[in-house]
N, C-alpha and C positions, 0 to 999 in steps of 0.2 A: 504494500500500500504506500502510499508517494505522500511524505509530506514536505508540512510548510514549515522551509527553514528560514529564519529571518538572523541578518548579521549587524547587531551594535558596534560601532568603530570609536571612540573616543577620543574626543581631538581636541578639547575643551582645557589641556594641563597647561600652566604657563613655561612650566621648567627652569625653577628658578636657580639651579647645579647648575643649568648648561652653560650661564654667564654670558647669554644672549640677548638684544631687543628684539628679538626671533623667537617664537614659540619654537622649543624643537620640533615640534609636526610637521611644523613649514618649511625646515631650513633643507638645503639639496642637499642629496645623493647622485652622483653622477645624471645632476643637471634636472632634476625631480625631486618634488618634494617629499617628506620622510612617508607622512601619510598616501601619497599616492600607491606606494607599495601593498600599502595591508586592504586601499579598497580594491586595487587591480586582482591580489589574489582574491577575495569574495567574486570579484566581477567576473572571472572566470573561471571559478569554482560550478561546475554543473548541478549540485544540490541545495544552493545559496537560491534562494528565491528573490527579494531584497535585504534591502543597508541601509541603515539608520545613521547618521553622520552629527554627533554630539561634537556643539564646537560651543564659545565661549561668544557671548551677546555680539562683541564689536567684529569677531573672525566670518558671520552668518553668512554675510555678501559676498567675502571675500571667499570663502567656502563655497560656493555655489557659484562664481565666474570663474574664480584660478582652477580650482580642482576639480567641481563634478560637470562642467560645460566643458571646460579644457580639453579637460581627458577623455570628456565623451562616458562618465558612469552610468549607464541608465538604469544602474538595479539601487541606486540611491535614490530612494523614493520619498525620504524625508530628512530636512536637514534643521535641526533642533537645537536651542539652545541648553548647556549645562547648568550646573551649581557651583557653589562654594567647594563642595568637597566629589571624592569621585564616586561615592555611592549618591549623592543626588542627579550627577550625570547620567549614572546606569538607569537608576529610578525614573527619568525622562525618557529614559530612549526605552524602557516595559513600555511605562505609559503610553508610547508611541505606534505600540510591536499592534500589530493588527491580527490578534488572537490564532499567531501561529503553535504549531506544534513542539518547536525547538528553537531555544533563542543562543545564539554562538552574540559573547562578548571579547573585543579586542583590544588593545590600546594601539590605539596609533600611530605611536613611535616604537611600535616592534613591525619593522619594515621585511623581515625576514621571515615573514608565515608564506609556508610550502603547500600546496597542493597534498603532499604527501602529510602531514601535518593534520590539514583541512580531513581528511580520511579516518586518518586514525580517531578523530574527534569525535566525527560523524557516527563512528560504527560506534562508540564507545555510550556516547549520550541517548544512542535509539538503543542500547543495551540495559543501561543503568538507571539514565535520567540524570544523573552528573556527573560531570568530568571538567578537568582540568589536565591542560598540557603541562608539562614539565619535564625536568632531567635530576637524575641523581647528583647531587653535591658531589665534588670532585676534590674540596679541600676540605682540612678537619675544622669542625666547628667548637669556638667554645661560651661557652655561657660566663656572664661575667656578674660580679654583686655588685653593689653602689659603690663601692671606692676603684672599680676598674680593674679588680684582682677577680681571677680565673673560678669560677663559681661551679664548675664541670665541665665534663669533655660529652655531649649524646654522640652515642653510637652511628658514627659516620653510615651505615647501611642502612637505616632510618629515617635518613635525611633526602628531602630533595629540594631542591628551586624552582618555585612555583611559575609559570607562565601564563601566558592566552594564548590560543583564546581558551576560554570556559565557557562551558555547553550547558544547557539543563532544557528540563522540559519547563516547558510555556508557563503552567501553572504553578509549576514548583518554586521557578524561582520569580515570579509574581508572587509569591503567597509570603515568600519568605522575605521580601522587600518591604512588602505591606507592614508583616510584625515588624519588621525594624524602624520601621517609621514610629510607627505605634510606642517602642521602646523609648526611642530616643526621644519622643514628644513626652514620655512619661520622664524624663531627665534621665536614662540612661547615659555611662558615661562608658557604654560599649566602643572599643576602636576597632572600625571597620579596615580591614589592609586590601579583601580582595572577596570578589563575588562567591568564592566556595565558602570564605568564613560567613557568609550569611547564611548560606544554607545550613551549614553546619551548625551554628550557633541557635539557627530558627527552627530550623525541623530537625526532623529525627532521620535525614537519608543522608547515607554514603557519600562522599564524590571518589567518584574511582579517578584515580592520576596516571596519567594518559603518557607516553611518552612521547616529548616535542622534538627541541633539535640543542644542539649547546650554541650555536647560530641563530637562533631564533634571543639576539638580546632586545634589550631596552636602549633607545638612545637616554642617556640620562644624563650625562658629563660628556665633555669637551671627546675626552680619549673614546666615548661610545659611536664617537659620529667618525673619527678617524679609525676604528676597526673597520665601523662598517662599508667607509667608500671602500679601505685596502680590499674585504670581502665583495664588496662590488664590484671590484676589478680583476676580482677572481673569478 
């Protein structure tokens, strides 16, 4: 049975690491902007229905002549504004989703989602109901107390580095957005970091973790955008 897959892109972050008057979304990759990358793979992802494009009030226009006319996206069917934080970003672009089956969330300065990526997701969220991309930690981690001394070592084969995009079903992670609202209107002083901790925190389902790519980064600092052109030029 064939459903509706709807792709959130989030483009709304200022980036304030990067030490730019440049949103990192915007700023080139081999003569493109960072987000152009993560709506091209949705846009020709075969299971992607549409793409929600959460930008930031004064980026709206500029978002909708530079990017999605530009490049010609025609599966960006709504271009919306953010919040303050990125779970009221996400929370816009639900509200947005036109009561699909499976809603895929990305951020937009991870310029490096594959095809192959996109699959593995796909199978995993019509499996589960949630999922997130990821890779195993490759360095050891340690936990630290308040004065900055070594608090523990967790078991490096436990660990992994969470990604996008994250998958879930339609209703699931609607439902789970809704309670958090609900929480933090009642003064919750919950700290949201990323879409699976909602589900986790609000319901009682799984997210199964997916495996992405160690390639699939974040622009987030100066040295994130110089990997990536050198990657680009590979």
């Amino acid at each position: 049975m064939k459903t509706k897959n709807t792709a959130i892109v989030l483009g709304a972050g200022r980036g304030t690491r990067m030490n730019s008057p440049v949103a990192k979304q915007y700023l080139l990759i081999n003569r493109k902007p960072v987000i152009y990358y993560s709506l091209h793979a949705f846009e020709i992802c075969p299971f992607i229905d549409e793409v929600i494009l959460v930008a930031s009030n004064e980026d709206l226009e500029y978002c909708r002549r530079e990017i999605v006319q530009k490049y010609k996206f025609r599966k960006v069917r709504h271009i919306i504004p953010g919040g303050e934080e990125r779970y009221h970003s996400v929370r816009n672009g639900i509200a947005a989703a036109d009561a699909c089956d499976f809603l895929f969330i990305h951020d937009g300065a991870r310029p490096f989602l594959s095809q192959e990526i996109l699959e593995r997701v796909y199978g995993d969220v019509t499996r589960y109901g949630a999922c997130a991309a990821g890779m195993p930690v490759k360095d050891t981690i340690k936990k630290i107390d308040a004065d900055g001394f070594c608090a523990g070592t967790p078991k490096r084969s436990s660990l992994w580095q969470i990604q996008t995009p994250q998958a879930f079903s339609y209703p699931l992670i609607r439902a789970a957005y809704s309670r958090l609202t609900q929480e933090l209107e009642k003064g919750s002083e919950l700290e949201v970091t990323d879409d699976a901790m909602v589900v986790e925190t609000m319901t009682d389902v799984k997210v199964k973790l997916t495996e992405g790519s160690y390639e699939n980064l974040k622009i987030t600092t100066p040295e994130d955008l110089q990997i990536a052109e050198n990657l680009m030029r590979d």
